[in-house]
Structure formats: structure tokens, C-alpha cells
mmJSON file of the N, C-alpha and C atoms, coordinates in Angstrom:
{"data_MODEL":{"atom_site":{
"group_PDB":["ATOM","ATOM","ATOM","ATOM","ATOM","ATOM","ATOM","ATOM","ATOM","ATOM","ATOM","ATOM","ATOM","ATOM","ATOM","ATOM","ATOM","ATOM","ATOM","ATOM","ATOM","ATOM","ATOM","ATOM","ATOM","ATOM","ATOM","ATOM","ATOM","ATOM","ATOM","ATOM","ATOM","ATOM","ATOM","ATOM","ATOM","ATOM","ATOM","ATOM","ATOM","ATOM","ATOM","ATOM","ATOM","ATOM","ATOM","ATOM","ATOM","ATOM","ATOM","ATOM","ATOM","ATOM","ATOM","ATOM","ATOM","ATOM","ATOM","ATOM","ATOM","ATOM","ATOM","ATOM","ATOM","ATOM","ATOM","ATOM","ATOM","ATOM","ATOM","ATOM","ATOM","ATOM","ATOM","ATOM","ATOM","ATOM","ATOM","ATOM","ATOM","ATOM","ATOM","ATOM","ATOM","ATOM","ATOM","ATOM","ATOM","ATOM","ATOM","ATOM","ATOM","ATOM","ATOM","ATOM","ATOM","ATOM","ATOM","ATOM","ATOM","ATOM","ATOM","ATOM","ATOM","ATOM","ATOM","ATOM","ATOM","ATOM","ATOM","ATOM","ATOM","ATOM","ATOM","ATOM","ATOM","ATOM","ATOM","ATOM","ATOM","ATOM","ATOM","ATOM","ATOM","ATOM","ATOM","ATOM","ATOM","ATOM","ATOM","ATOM","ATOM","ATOM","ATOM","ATOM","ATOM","ATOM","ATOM","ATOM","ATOM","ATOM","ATOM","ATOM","ATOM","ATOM","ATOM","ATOM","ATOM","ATOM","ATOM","ATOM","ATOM","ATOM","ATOM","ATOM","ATOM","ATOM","ATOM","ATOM","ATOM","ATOM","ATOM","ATOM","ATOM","ATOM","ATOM","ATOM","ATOM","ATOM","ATOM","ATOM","ATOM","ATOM","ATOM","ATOM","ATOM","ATOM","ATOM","ATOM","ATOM","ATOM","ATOM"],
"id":[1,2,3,4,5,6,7,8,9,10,11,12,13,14,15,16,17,18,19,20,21,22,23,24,25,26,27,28,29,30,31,32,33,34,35,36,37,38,39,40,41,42,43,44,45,46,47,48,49,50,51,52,53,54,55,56,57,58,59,60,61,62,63,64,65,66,67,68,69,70,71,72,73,74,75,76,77,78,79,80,81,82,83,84,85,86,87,88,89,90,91,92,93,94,95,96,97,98,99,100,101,102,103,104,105,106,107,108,109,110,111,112,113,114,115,116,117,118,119,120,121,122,123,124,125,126,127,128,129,130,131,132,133,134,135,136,137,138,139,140,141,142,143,144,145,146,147,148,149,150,151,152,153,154,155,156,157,158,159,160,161,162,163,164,165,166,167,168,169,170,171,172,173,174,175,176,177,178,179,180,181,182,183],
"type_symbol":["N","C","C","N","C","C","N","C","C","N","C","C","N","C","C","N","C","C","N","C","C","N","C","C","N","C","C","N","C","C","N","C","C","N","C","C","N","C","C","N","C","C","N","C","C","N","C","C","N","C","C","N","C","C","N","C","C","N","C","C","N","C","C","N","C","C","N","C","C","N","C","C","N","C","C","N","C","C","N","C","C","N","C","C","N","C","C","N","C","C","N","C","C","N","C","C","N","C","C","N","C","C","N","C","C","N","C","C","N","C","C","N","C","C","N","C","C","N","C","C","N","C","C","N","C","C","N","C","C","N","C","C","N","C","C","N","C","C","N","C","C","N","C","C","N","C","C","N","C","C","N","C","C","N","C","C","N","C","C","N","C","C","N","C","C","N","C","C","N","C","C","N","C","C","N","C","C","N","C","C","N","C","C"],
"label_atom_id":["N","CA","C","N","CA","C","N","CA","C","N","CA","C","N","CA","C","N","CA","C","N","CA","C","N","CA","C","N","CA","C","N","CA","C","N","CA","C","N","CA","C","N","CA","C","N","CA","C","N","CA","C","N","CA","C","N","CA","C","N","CA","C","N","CA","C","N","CA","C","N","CA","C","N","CA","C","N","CA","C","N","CA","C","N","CA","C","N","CA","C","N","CA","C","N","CA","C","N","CA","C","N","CA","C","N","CA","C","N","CA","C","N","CA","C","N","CA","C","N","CA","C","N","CA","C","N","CA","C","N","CA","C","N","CA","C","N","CA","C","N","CA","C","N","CA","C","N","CA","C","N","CA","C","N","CA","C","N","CA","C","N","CA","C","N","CA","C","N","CA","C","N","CA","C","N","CA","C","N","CA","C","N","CA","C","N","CA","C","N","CA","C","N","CA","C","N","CA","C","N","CA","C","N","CA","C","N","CA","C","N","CA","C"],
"label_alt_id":[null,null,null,null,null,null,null,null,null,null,null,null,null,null,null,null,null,null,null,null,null,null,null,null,null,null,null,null,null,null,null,null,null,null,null,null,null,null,null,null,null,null,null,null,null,null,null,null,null,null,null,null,null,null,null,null,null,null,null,null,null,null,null,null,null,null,null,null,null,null,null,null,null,null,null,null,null,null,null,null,null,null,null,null,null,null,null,null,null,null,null,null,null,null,null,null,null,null,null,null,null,null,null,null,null,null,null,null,null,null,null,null,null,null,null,null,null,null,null,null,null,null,null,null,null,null,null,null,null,null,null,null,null,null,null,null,null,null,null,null,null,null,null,null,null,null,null,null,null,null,null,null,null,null,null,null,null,null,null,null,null,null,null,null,null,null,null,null,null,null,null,null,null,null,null,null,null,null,null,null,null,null,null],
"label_comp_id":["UNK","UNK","UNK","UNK","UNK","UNK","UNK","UNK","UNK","UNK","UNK","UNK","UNK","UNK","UNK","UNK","UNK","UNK","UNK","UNK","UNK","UNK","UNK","UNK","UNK","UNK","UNK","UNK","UNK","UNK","UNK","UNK","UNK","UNK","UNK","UNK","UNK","UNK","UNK","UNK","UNK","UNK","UNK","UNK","UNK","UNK","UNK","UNK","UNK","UNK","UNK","UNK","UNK","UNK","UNK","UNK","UNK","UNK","UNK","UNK","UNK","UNK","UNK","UNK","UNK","UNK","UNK","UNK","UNK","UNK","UNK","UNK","UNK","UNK","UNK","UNK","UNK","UNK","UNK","UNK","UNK","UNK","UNK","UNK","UNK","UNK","UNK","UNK","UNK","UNK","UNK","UNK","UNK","UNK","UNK","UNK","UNK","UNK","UNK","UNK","UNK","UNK","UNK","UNK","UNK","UNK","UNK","UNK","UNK","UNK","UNK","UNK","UNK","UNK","UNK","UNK","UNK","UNK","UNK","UNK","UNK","UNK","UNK","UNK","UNK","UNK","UNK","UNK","UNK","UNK","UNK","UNK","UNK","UNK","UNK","UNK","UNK","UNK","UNK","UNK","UNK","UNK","UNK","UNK","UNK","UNK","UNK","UNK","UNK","UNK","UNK","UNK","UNK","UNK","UNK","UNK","UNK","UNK","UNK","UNK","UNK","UNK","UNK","UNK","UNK","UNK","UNK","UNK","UNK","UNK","UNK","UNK","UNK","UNK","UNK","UNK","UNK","UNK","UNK","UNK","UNK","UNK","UNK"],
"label_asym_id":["A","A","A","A","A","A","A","A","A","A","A","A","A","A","A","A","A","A","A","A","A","A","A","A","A","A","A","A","A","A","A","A","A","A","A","A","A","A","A","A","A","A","A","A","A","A","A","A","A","A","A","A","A","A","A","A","A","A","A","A","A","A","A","A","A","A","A","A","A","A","A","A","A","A","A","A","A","A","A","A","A","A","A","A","A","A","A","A","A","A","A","A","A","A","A","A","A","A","A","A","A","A","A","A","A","A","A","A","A","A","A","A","A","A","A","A","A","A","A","A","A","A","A","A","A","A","A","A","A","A","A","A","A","A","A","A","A","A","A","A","A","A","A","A","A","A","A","A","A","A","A","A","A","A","A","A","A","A","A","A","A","A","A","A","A","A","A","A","A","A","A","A","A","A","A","A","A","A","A","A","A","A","A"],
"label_entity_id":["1","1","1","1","1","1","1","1","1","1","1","1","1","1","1","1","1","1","1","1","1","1","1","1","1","1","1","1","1","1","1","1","1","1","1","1","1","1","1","1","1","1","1","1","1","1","1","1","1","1","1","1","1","1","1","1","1","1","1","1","1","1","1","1","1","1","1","1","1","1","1","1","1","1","1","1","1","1","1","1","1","1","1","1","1","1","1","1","1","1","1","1","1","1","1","1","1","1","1","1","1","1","1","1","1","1","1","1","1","1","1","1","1","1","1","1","1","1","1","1","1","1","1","1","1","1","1","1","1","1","1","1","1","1","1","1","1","1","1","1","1","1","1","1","1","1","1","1","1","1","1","1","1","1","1","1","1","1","1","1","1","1","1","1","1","1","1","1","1","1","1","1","1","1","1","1","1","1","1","1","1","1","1"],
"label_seq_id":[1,1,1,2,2,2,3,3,3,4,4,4,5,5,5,6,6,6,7,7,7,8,8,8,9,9,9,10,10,10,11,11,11,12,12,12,13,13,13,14,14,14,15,15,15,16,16,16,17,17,17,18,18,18,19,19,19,20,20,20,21,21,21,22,22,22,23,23,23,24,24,24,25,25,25,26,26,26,27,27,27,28,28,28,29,29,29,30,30,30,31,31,31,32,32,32,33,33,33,34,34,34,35,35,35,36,36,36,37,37,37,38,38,38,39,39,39,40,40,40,41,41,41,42,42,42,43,43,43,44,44,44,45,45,45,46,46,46,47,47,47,48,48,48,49,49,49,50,50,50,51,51,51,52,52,52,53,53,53,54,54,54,55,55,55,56,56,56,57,57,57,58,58,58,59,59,59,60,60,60,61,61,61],
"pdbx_PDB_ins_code":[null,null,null,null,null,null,null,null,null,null,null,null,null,null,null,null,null,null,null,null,null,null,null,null,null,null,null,null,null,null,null,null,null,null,null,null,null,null,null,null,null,null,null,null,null,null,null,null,null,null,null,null,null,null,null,null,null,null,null,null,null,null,null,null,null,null,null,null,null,null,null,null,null,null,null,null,null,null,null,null,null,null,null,null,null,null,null,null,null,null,null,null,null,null,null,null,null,null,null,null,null,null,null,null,null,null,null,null,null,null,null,null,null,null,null,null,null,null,null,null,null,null,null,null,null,null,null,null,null,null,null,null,null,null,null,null,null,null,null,null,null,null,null,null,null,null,null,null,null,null,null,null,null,null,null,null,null,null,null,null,null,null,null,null,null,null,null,null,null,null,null,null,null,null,null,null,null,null,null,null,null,null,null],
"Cartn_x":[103.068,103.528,102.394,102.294,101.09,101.583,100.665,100.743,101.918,101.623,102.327,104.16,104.133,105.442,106.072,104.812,105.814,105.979,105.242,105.948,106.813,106.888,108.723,109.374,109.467,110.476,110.406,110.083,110.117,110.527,110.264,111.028,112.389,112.718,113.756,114.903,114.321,115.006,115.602,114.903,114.408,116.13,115.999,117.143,117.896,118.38,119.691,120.559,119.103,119.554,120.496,119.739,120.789,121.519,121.865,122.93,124.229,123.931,124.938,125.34,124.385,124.682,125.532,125.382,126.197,127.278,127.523,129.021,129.689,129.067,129.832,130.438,129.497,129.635,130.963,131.266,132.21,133.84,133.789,134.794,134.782,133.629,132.987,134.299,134.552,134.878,134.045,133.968,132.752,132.973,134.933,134.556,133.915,133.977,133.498,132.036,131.627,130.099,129.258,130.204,129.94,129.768,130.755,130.914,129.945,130.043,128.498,127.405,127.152,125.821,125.797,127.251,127.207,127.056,127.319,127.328,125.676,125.186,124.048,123.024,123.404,122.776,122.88,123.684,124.464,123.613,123.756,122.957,121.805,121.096,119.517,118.837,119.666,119.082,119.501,120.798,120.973,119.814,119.533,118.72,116.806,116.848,115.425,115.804,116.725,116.727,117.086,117.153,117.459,115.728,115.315,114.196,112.86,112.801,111.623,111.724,113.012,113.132,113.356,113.96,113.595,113.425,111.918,110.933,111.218,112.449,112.666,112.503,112.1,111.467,113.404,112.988,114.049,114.44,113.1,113.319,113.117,113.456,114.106,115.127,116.193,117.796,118.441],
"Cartn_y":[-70.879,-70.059,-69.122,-69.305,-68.2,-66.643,-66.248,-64.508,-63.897,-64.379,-63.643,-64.19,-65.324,-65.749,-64.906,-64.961,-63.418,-62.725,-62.027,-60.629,-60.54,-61.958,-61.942,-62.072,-62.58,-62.593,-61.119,-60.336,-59.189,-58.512,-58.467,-57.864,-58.119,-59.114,-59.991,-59.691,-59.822,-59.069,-57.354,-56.883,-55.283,-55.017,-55.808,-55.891,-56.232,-57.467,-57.986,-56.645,-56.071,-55.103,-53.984,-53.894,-52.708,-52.987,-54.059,-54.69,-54.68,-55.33,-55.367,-54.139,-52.947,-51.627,-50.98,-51.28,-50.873,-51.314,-52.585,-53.333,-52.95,-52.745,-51.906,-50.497,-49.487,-48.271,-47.729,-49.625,-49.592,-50.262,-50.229,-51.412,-53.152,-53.751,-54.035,-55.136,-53.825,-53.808,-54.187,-55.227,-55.67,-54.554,-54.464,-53.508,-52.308,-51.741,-49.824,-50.292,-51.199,-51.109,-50.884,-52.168,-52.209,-51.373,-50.36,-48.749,-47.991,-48.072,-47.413,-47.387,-48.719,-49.11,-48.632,-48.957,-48.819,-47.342,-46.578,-44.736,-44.56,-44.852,-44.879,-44.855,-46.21,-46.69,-45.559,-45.066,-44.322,-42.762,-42.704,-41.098,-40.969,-42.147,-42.478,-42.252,-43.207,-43.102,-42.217,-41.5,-40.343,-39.419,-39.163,-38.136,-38.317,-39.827,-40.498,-40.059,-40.092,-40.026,-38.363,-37.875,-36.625,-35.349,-35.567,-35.116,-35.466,-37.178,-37.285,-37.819,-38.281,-38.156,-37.331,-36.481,-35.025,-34.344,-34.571,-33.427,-32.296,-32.475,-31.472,-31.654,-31.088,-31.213,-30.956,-31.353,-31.054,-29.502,-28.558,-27.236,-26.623,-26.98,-26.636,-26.728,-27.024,-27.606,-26.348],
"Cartn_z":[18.411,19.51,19.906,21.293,21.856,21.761,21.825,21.851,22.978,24.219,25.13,24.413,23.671,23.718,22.726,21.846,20.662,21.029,22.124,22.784,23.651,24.466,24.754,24.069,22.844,21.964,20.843,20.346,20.129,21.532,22.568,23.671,23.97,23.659,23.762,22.758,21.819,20.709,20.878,21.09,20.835,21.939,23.294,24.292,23.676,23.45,22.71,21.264,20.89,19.668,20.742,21.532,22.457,22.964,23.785,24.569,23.37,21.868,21.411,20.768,20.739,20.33,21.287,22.487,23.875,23.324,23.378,22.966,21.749,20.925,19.727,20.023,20.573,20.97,21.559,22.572,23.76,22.929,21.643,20.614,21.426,22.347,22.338,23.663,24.471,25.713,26.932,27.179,28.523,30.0,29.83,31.457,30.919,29.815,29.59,29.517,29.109,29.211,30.464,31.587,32.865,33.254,32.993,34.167,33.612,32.518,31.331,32.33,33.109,32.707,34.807,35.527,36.608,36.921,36.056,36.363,35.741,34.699,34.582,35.836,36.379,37.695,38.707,38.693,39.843,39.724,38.53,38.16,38.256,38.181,38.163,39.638,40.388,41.804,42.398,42.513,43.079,42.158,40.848,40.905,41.362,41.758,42.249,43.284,44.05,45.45,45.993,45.242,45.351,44.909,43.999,43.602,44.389,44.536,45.322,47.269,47.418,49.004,49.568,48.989,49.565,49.115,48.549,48.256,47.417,46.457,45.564,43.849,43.163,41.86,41.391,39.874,38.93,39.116,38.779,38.558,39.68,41.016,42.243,42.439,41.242,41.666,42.062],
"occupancy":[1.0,1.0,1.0,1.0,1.0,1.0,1.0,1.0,1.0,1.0,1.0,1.0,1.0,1.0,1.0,1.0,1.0,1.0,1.0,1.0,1.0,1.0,1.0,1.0,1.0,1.0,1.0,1.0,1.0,1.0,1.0,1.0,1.0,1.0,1.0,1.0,1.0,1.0,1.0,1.0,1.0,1.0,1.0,1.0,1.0,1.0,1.0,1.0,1.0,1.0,1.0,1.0,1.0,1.0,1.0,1.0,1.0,1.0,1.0,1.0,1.0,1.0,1.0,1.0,1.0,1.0,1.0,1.0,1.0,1.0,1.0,1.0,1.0,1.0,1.0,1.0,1.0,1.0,1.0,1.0,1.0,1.0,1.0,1.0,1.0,1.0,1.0,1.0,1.0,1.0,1.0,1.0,1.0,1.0,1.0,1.0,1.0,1.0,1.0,1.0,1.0,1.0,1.0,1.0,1.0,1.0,1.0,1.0,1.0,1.0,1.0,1.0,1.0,1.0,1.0,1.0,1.0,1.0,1.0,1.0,1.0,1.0,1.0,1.0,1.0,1.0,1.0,1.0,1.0,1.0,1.0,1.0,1.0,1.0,1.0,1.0,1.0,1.0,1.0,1.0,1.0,1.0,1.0,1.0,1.0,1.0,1.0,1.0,1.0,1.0,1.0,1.0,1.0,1.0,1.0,1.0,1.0,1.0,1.0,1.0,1.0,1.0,1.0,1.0,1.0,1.0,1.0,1.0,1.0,1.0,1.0,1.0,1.0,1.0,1.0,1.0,1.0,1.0,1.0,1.0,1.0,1.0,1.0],
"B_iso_or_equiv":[0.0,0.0,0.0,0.0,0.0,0.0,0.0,0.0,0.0,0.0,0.0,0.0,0.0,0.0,0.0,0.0,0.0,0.0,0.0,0.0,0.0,0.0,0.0,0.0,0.0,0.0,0.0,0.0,0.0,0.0,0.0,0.0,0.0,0.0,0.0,0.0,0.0,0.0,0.0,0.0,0.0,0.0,0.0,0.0,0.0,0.0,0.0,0.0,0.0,0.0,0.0,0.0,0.0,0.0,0.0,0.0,0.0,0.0,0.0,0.0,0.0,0.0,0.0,0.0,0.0,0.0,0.0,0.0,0.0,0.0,0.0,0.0,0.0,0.0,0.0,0.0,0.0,0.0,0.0,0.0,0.0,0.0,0.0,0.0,0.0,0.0,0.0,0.0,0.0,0.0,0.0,0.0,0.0,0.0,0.0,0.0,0.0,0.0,0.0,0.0,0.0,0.0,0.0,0.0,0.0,0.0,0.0,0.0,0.0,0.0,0.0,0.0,0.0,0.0,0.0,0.0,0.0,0.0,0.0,0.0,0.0,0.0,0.0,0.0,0.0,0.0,0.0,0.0,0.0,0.0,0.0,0.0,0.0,0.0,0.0,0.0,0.0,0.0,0.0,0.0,0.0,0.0,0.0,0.0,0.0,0.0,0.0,0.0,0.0,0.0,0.0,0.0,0.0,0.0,0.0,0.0,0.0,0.0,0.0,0.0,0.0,0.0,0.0,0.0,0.0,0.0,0.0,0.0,0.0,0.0,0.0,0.0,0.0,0.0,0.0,0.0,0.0,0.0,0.0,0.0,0.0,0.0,0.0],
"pdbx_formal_charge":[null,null,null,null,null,null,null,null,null,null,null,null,null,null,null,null,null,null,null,null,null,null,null,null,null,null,null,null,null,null,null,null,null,null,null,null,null,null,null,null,null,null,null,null,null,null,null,null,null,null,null,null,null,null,null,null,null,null,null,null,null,null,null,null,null,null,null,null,null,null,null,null,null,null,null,null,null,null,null,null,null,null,null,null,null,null,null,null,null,null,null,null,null,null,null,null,null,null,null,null,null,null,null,null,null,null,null,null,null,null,null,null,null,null,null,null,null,null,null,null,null,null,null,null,null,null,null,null,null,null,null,null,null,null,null,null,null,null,null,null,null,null,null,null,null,null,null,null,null,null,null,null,null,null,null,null,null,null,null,null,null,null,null,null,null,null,null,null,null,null,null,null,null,null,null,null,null,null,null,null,null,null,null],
"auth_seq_id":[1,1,1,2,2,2,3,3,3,4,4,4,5,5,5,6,6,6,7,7,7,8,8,8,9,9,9,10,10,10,11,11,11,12,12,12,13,13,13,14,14,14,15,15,15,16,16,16,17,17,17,18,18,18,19,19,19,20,20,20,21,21,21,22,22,22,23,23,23,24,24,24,25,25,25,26,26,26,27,27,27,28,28,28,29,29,29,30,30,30,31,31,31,32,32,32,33,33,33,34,34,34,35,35,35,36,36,36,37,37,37,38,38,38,39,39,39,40,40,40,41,41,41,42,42,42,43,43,43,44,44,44,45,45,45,46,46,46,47,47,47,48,48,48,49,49,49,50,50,50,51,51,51,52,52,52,53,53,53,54,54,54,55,55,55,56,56,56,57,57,57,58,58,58,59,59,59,60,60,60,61,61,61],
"auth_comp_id":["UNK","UNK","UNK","UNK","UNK","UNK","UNK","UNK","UNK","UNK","UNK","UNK","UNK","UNK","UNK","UNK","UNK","UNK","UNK","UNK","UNK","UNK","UNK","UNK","UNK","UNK","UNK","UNK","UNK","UNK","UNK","UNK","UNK","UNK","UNK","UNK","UNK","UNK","UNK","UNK","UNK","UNK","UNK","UNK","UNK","UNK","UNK","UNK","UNK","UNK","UNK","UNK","UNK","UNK","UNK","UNK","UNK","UNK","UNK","UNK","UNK","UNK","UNK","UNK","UNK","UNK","UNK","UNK","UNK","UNK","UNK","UNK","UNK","UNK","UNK","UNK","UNK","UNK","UNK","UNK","UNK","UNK","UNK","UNK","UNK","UNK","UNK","UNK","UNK","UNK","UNK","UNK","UNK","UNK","UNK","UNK","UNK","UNK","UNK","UNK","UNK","UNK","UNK","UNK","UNK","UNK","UNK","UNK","UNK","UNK","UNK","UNK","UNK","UNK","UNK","UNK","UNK","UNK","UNK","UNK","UNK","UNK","UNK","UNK","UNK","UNK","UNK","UNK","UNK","UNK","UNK","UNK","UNK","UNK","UNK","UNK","UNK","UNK","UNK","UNK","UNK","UNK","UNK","UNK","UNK","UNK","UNK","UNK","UNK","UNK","UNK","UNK","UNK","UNK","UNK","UNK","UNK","UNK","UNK","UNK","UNK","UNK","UNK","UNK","UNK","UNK","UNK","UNK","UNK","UNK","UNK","UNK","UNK","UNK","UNK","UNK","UNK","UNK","UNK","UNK","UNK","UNK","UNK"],
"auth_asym_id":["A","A","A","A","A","A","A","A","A","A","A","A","A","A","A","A","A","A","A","A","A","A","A","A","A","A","A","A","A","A","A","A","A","A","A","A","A","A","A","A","A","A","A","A","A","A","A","A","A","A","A","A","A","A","A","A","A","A","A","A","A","A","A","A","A","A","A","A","A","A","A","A","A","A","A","A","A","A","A","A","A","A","A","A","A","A","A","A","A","A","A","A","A","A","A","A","A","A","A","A","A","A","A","A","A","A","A","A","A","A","A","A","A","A","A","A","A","A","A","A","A","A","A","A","A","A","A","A","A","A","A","A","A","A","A","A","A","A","A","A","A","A","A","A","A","A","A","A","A","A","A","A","A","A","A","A","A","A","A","A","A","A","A","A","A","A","A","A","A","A","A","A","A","A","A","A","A","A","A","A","A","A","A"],
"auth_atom_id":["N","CA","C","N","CA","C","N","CA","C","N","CA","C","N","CA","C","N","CA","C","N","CA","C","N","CA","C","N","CA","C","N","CA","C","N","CA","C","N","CA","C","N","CA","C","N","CA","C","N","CA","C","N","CA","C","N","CA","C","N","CA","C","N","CA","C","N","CA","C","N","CA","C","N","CA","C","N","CA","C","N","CA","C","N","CA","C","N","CA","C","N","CA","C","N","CA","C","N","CA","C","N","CA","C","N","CA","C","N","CA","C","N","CA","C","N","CA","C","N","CA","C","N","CA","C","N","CA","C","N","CA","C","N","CA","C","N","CA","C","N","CA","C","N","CA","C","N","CA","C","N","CA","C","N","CA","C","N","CA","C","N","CA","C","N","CA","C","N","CA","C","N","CA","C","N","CA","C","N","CA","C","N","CA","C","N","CA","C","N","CA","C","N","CA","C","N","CA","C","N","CA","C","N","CA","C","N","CA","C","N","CA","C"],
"pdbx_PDB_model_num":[1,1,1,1,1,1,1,1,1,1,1,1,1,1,1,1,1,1,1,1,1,1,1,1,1,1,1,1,1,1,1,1,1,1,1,1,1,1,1,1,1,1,1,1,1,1,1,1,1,1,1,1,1,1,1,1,1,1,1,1,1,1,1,1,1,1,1,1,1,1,1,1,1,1,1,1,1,1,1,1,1,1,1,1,1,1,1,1,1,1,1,1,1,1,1,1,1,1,1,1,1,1,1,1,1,1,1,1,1,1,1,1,1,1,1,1,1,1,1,1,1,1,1,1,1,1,1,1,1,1,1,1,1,1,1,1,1,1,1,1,1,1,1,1,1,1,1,1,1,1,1,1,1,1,1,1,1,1,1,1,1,1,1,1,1,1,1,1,1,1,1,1,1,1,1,1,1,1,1,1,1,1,1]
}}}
């Protein structure tokens, strides 16, 4: 196995370790993860879109 392929697979791994840590976390509920992962989403870009489209830093809130 070439180099780049071990490091998808240690990457690969490293994901799957969290994905199923999510699923445990959740008693290993697929919708609570979803919303987990959909409010995640949700908090991220509103605070991307909030800090740098308009031009305001964190410690300008």
C-alpha cells in the first residue's frame, strides 16, 4: 500500500472513530445525531456569516 493510501485510511479511521462516538453519545439515535450535526451546521455559518460578511469580529458582538 502506497503512502497517500495509509493516510486515507488513518483519516478514515480517525472519522469513523467519531461518527460512531456521535452515535453512542446520541444512544445511537440516527435522527438526534442529524439535528446534532444540522444545528452544528446552522451555528457555524450563521456565525461565518455574521463575523466576516459583515465585517464584524467575535469581540465586536
Amino acid at each position: 500500500m502506497g503512502q497517500a493510501a495509509e493516510v486515507i485510511d488513518v483519516e478514515r479511521a480517525i472519522l469513523d472513530e467519531r461518527v460512531e462516538s456521535l452515535f453512542a453519545a446520541h444512544g445511537w439515535d440516527a435522527r438526534a445525531v442529524i439535528e446534532t450535526l444540522l444545528l452544528l451546521a446552522d451555528s457555524r455559518s450563521e456565525r461565518i456569516s455574521f463575523e466576516y460578511v459583515r465585517g464584524r469580529l467575535p469581540d465586536q458582538l
